[in-house]
C-alpha positions as CSV (number, residue, x, y, z in Angstrom):
1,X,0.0,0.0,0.0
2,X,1.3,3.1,-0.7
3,X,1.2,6.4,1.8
4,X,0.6,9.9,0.3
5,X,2.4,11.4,3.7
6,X,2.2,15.1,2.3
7,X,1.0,17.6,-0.8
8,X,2.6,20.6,0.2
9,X,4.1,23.7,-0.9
10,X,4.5,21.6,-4.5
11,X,6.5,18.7,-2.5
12,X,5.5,14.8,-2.9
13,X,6.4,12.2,-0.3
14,X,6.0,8.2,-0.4
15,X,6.6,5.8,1.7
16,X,8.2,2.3,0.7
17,X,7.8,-0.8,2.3
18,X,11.1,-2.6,1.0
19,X,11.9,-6.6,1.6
20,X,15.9,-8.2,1.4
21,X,15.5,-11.2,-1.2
22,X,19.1,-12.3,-1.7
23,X,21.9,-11.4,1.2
24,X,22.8,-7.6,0.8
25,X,26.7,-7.2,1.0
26,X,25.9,-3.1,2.1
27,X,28.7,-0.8,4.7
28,X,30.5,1.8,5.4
29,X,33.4,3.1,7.1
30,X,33.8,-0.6,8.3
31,X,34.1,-2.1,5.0
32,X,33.6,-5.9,6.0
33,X,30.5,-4.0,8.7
34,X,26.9,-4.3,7.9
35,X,24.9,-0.6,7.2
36,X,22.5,0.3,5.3
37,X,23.0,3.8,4.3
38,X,21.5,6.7,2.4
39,X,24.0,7.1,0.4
40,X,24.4,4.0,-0.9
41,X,21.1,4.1,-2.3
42,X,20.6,7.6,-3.5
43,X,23.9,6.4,-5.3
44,X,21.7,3.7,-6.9
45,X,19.0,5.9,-7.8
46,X,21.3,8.1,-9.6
47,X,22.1,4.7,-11.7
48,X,19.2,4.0,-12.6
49,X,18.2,7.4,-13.8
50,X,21.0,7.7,-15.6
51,X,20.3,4.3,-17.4
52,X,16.6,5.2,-18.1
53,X,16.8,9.1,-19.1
54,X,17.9,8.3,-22.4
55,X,20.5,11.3,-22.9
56,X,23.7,10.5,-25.3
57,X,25.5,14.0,-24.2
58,X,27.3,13.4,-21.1
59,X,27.4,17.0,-20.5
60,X,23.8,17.6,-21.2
61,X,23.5,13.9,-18.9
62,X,25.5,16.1,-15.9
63,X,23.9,18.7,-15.8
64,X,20.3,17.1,-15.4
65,X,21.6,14.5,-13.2
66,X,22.8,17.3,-10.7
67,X,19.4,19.1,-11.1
68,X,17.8,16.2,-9.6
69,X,20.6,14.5,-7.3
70,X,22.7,17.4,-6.5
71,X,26.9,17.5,-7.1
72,X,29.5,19.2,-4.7
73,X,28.1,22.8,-5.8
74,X,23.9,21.9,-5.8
75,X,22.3,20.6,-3.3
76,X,20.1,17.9,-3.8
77,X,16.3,17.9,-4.9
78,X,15.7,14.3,-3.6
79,X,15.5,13.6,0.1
80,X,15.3,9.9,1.6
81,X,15.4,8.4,4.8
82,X,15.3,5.5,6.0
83,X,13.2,4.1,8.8
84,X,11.6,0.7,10.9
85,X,14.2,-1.0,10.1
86,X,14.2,-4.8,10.9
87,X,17.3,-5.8,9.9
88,X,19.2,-9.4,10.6
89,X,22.7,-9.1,10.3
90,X,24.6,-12.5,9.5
91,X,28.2,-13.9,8.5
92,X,26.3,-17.9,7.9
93,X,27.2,-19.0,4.8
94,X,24.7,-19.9,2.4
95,X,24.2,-22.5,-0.3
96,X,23.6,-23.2,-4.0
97,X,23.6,-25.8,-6.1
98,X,27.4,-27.5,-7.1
99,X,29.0,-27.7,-10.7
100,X,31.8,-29.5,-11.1
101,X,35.3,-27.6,-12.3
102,X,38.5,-29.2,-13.6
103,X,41.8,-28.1,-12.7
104,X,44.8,-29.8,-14.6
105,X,43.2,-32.7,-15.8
106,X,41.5,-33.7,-12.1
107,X,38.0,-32.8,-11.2
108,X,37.8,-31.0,-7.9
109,X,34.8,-31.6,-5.2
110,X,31.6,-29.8,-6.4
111,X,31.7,-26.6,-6.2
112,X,29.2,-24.0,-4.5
113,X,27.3,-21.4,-7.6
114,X,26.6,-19.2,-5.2
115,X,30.1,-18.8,-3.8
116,X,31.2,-18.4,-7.5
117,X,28.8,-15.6,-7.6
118,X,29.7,-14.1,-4.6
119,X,33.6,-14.2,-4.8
120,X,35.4,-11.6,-2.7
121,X,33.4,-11.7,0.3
122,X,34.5,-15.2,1.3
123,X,37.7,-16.7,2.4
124,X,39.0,-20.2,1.6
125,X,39.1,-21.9,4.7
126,X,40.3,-25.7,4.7
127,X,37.6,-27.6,1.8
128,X,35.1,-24.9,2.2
129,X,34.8,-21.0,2.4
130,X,33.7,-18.8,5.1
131,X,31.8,-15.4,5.1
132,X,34.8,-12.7,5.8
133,X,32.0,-10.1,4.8
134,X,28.9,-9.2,7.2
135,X,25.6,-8.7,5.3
136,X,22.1,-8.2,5.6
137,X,20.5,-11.0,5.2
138,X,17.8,-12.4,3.6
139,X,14.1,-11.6,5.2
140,X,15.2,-8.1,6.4
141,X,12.9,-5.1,5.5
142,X,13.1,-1.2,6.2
143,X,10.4,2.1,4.7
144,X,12.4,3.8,2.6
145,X,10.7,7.6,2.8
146,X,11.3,9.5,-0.6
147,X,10.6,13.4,-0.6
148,X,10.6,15.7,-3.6
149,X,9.2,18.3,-5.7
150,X,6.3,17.2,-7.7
151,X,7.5,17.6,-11.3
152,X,10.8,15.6,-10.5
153,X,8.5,12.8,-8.4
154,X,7.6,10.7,-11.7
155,X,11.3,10.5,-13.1
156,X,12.8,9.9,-9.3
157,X,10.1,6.8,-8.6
158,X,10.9,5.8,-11.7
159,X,14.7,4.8,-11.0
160,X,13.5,3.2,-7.6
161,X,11.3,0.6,-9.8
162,X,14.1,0.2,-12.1
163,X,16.0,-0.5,-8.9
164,X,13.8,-2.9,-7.6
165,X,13.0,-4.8,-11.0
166,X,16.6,-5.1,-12.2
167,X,19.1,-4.2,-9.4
168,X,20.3,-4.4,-6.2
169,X,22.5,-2.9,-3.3
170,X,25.9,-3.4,-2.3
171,X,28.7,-5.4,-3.2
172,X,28.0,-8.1,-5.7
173,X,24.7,-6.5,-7.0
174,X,25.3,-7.4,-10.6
175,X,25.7,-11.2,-9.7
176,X,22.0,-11.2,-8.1
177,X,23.1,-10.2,-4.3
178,X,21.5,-7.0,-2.7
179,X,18.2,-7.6,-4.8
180,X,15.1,-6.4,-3.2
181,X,10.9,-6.3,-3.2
182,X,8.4,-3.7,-2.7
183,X,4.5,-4.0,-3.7
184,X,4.7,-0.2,-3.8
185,X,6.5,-0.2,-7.2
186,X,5.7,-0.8,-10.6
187,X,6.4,-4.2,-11.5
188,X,8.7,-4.3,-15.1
189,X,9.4,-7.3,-17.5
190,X,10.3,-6.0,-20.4
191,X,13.1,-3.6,-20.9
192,X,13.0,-0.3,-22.5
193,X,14.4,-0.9,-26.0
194,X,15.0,2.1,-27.8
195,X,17.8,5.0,-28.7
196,X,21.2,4.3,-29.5
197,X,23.9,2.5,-27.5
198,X,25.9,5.2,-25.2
199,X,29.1,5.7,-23.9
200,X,27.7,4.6,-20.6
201,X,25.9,1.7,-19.0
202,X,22.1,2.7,-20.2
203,X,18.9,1.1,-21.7
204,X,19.2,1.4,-25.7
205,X,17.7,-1.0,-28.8
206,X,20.3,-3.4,-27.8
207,X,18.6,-4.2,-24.3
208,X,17.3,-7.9,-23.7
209,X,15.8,-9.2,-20.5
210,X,15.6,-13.4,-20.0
211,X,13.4,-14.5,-16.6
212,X,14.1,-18.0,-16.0
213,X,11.4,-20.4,-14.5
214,X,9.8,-19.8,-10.8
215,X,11.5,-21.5,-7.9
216,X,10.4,-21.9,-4.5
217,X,13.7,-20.3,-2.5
218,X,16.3,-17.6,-3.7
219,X,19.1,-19.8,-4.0
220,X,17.5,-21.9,-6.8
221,X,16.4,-19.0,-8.1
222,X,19.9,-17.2,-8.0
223,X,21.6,-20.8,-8.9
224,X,19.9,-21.3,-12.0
225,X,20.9,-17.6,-13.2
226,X,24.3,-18.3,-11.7
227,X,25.0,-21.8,-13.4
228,X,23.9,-20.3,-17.3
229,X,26.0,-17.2,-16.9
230,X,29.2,-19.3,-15.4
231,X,28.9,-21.8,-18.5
232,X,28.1,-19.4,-21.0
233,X,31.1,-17.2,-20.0
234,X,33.9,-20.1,-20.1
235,X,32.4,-21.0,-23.4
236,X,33.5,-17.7,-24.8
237,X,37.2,-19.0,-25.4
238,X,39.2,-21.8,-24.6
239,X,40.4,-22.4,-20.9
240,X,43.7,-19.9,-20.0
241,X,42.3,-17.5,-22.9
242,X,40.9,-14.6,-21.6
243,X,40.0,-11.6,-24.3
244,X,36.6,-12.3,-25.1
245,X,35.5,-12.9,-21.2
246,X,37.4,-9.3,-21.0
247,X,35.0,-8.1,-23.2
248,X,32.1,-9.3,-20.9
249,X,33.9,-7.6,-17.8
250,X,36.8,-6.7,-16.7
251,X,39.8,-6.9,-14.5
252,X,40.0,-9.9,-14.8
253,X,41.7,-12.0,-11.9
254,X,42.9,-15.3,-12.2
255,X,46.5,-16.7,-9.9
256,X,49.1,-19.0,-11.8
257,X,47.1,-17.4,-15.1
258,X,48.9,-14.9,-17.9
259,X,46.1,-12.4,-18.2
260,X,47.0,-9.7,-20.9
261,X,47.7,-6.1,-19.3
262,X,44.4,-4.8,-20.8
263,X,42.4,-7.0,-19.7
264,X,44.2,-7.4,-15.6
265,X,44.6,-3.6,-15.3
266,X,42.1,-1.9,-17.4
267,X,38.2,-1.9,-15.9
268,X,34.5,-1.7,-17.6
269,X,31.1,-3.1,-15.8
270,X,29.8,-6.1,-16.4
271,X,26.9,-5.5,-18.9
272,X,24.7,-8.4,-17.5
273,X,22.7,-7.8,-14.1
274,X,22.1,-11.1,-12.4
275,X,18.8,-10.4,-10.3
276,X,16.1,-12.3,-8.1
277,X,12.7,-11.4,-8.4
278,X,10.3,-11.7,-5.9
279,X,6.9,-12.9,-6.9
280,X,3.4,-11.9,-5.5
281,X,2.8,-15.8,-4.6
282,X,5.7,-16.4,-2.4
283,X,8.4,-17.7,-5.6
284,X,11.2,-16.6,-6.8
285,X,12.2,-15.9,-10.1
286,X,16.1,-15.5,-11.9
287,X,16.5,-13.5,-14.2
288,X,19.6,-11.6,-16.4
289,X,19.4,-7.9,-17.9
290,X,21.5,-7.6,-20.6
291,X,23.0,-3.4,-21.0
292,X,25.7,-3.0,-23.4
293,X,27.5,0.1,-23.9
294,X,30.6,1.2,-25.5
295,X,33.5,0.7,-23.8
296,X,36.4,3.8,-23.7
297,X,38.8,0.5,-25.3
298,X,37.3,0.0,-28.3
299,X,39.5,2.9,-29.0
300,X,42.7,0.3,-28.8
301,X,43.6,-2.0,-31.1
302,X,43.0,-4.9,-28.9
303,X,39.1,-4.4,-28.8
304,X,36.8,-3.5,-31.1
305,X,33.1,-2.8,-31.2
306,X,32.8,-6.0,-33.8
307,X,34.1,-8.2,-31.5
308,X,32.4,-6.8,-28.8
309,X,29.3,-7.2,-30.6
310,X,30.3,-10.9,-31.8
311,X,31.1,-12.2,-28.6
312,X,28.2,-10.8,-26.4
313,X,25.4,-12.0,-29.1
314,X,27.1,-15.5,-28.6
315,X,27.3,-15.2,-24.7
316,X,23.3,-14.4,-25.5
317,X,22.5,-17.4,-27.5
318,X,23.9,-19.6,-25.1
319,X,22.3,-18.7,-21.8
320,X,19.3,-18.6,-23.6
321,X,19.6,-21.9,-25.2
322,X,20.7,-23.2,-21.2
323,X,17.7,-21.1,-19.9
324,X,15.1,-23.8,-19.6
325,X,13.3,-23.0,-22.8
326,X,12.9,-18.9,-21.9
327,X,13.6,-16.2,-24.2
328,X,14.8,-13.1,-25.0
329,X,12.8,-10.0,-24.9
C-alpha cells in the first residue's frame, strides 16, 4: 500500500515498504560491517536514472543529473530516509547448487554457484569457504521515505522501480546479491528498448531481458541464473584465454594465469545484471538484464566494437539456449 504522507508547498512524499530477497553485501566506514546507508542508495538511484533518461550527451547527462541529485556545488532535490528497520545481520554461509570444475586434468569436489557468484566476500578456509563479509540477510525489511518536488517525483520513482525490477544494493549487485521487493513499485518485465547504445551503461535498442522459470527459494532462483552465466562465460574461449571474457567484464583475476595487461589492469562493468525477483505468490524468479555500452577501449587495437558485438550475441545465445526453454525480450 502506498502512503501519500504530504502535498505541500508543491513537494510529494511516499513511503516504501522494501523486503531483502538475496543477502545484501551493504557498509560503510567498516568495510567488511553491515549498514545500510543513504547514500548507498541515493547512489543507486542516480544509476538508474541515468540508465533510463535516455540522454547520449554526457554534458547535457550532468547537468540534469545534478538538477535532480545534486553535485559538490547543488544541493540535492531528492530527500530519503530511512526508517523501521528490521534488519538481521549474519556472517552464515549460504548455499547453491554444485558444478563440477576441472583443474589440470582432475575434477575438484563440487563446487558452490553461489560462492562463485559471490567471490570476494569469502575466504577459503580448509575444503570450504567462510563469510569474511557481514551482510544483511535475507528476510530483512526497512520504509524507505522519498521526498521531492512534484514535477521531478515521476522520473525519481521511476529509478527506484528500475531499482527494484533489475538491481540491487551493495557489493555483488550485478551477480543477483542485494536484490530487493516492494509492492509499492511498478512491477517491469520488459526492458526499454530504444535509442542508441551510449558511452555509458544505459537502456538502448540493444537491451534484452531473460526470466528464467519460478522456484520456490532464492538460492535456486539465484543458482539457476548463476549456473547459465558461469557456463556461457567459459564457453567464450578456450580455458587460460581470456579476451573475449574481458569483453564481458573486466579486470579480470585469475592466480598462476597470464592475463594480458588490458584486460588485468584496465576496468569496464559487467553489462549483465544477475537479479532475483520476488513474486506476489511467495516464488522466486532468476532472471539476467543484458546493458551493453561502449566501452572507452574500443579505442585500442586490442578491442573492437565487432568483437564486442560478436562475442556478447554468442554469450546471448547460449544462456538462452541453457535457460530452460525462456527467451529473450
Amino acid at each position: 500500500m502506498v502512503y501519500y504522507i504530504g502535498r505541500y508547498k508543491g513537494i510529494e512524499k511516499k513511503e516504501y515498504n522494501i523486503e531483502v530477497v538475496t543477502p545484501m553485501f551493504l557498509g560503510g566506514a567498516e568495510i567488511n560491517k553491515a549498514e545500510l546507508r543513504v547514500p548507498s542508495i541515493k547512489g543507486m538511484l542516480r544509476f538508474w536514472w541515468r540508465a533510463t533518461c535516455g540522454i547520449e550527451d554526457i554534458e547535457e547527462l550532468y547537468e540534469k543529473e545534478s538538477e535532480l541529485f545534486g553535485n559538490t556545488d547543488i544541493k540535492s532535490n531528492v530527500c530519503l530516509d530511512i526508517t523501521d528497520c528490521n534488519l538481521k545481520i549474519s556472517k552464515s554461509i549460504f548455499s547453491g547448487k554444485k558444478y563440477i570444475a576441472i583443474c589440470k586434468g582432475r575434477k575438484l569436489p563440487p563446487l558452490d554457484v553461489l560462492h562463485y557468484l559471490a567471490y570476494g566476500t569469502l575466504n577459503k578456509k580448509g575444503q570450504g569457504n567462510i563469510v569474511h563479509k557481514e551482510y544483511i540477510d535475507v528476510g530483512s525489511s526497512f520504509k524507505l521515505v522519498l521526498k521531492c518536488r512534484k514535477d521531478i517525483f515521476g522520473e525519481v520513482e521511476k529509478s527506484l522501480a528500475y531499482l527494484i525490477n533489475f538491481g540491487g544494493l551493495g557489493a555483488k549487485s550485478r551477480n543477483g546479491f542485494g536484490s530487493m521487493y516492494c509492492e509499492e513499485v511498478q512491477q517491469i518485465n520488459k526492458p526499454l528498448k530504444s535509442g542508441n547504445l551510449k558511452n555509458y551503461t544505459s537502456f538502448s535498442q540493444y537491451s534484452r531481458l531473460i526470466q528464467f522459470n519460478p522456484e520456490q527459494t532464492w538460492q535456486d532462483a539465484l543458482s539457476n541464473v548463476g549456473l547459465v552465466y558461469r557456463e556461457g562465460r567459459l564457453s567464450l574461449e578456450k580455458k587460460h584465454n581470456f579476451e573475449k571474457r574481458g569483453l564481458v567484464a573486466k579486470p579480470i583475476e585469475a592466480k598462476g594465469e597470464n592475463v594480458p595487461d588490458y584486460i588485468k589492469d584496465n576496468r569496464h562493468a559487467k553489462v549483465l545484471f544477475l537479479h532475483v525477483r520476488k513474486l506476489k505468490n511467495g516464488n522466486y524468479q532468476g532472471q539476467i538484464l543484458f546493458l551493453p555500452y561502449n566501452f572507452k577501449s574500443f579505442n585500442d587495437t586490442s578491442e573492437s566494437f565487432h568483437l564486442f558485438s560478436e562475442t556478447l550475441n554468442r554469450l546471448c545465445k547460449k544462456i538462452e539456449k541453457k535457460s530452460g526453454g525462456n527467451k529473450w525480450v
